[in-house]
C-alpha positions as CSV (number, residue, x, y, z in Angstrom):
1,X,11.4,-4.0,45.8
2,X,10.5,-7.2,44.3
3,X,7.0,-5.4,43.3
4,X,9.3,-2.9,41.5
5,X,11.0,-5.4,39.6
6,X,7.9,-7.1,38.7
7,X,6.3,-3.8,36.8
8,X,9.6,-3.0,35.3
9,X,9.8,-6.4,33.9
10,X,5.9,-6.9,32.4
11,X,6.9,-3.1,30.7
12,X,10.0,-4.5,29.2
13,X,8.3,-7.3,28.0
14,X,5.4,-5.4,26.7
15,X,7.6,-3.4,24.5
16,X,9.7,-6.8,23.6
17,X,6.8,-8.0,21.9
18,X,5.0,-5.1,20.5
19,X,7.7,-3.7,18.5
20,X,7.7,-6.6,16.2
21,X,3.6,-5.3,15.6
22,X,4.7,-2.1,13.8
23,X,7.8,-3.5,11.8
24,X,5.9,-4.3,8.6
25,X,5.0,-0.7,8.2
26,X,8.4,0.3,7.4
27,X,9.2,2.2,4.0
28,X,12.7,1.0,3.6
29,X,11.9,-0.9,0.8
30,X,10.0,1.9,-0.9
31,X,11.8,4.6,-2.8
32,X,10.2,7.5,-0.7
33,X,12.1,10.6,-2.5
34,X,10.7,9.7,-6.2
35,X,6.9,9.3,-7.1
36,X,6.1,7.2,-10.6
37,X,3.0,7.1,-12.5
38,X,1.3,3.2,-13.5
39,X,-1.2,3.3,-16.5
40,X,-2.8,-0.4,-16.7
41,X,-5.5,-2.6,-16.6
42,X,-6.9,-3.4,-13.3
43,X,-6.7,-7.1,-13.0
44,X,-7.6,-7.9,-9.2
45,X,-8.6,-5.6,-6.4
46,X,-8.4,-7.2,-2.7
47,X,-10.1,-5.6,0.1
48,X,-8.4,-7.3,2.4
49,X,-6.1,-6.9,5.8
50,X,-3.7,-5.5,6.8
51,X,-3.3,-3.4,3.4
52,X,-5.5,-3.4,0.7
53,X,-4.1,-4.5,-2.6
54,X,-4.4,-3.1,-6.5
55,X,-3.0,-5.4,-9.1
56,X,-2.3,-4.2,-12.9
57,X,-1.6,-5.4,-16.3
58,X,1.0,-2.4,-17.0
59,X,1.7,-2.4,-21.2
60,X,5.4,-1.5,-21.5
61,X,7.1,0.4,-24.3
62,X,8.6,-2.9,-26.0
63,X,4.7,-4.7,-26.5
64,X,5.4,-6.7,-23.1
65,X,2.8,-6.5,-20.3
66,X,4.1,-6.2,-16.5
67,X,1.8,-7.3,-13.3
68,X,2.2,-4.5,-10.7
69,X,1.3,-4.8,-7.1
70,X,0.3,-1.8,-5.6
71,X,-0.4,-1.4,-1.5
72,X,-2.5,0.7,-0.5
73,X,-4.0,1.3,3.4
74,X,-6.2,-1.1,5.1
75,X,-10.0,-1.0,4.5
76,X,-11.3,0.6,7.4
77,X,-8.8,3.5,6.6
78,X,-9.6,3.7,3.0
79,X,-13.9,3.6,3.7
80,X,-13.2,6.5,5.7
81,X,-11.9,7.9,3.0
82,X,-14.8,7.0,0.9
83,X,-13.3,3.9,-0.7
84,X,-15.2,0.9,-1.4
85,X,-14.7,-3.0,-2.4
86,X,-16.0,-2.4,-5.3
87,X,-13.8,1.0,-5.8
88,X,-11.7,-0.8,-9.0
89,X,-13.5,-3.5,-11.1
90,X,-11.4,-5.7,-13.7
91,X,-10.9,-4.2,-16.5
92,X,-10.9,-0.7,-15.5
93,X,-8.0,1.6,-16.9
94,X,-6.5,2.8,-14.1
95,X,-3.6,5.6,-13.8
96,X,-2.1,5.6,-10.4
97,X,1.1,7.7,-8.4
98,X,3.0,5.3,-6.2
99,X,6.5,4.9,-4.7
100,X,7.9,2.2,-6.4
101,X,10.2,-0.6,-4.5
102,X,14.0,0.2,-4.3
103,X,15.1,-2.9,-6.1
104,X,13.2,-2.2,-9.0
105,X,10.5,-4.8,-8.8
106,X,6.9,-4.0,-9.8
107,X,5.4,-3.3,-6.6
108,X,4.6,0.3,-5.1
109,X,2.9,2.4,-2.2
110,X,0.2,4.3,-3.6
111,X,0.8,8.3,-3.0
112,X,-1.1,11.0,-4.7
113,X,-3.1,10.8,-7.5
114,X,-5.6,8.2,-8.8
115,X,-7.1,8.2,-11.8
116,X,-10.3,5.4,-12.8
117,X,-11.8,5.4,-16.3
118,X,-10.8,9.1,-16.6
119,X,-11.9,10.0,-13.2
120,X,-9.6,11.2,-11.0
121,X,-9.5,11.3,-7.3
122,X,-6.8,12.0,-4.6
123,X,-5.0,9.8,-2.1
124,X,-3.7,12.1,0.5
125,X,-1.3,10.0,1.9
126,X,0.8,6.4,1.4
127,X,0.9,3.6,4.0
């Protein structure tokens, strides 16, 4: 009996402390129903863990220039996809789809298209 108790407990605590592990990788701060297009100027690209990160100078209608944040997966996901660190350089116009964040800040998921320097490739998928 006490052998029981002993397994049921280390599963409980297993679970206990794994489920904080996947709660970053929630979308609930994402708009997931509504996809937007970014046009900018690539300013920083950081192959980096846990997600890979695109940074933009985005010119707005009025003259003013906004900094969006776009996440994308990490970089052992995206090199299977045939991405690289050197994938987006400074400088490079860039057009991009993302879900953007529900409380209207300048940070999105990428999902779908991808256009760099007027070529375009595909993301199948967001984070």
């Amino acid at each position: 009996m006490a052998n029981k108790l002993g397994i049921i407990a280390l599963i409980s605590g297993f679970f206990t402390f794994s489920v904080p592990l996947f709660a970053h990788h929630g979308g609930a701060s994402f708009d997931t129903t509504t996809t937007v297009t970014v046009k900018g100027i690539v300013t920083d690209f950081i192959w980096t863990n846990p997600h890979v990160l695109l940074r933009l100078d985005v010119k707005e209608a009025s003259g003013s220039v906004t900094n969006w944040v776009v996440e994308v997966w990490n970089p052992v996901t995206q090199s299977n996809r045939g991405w690289t660190r050197t994938m987006f350089k400074a400088g490079d116009e860039v057009s991009v789809d993302v879900t953007a964040a529900k409380n209207g800040r300048p940070i999105g998921m990428i999902r779908g298209r991808i256009v760099i320097n007027g070529t375009e490739f595909k993301e199948t998928s967001g984070n």
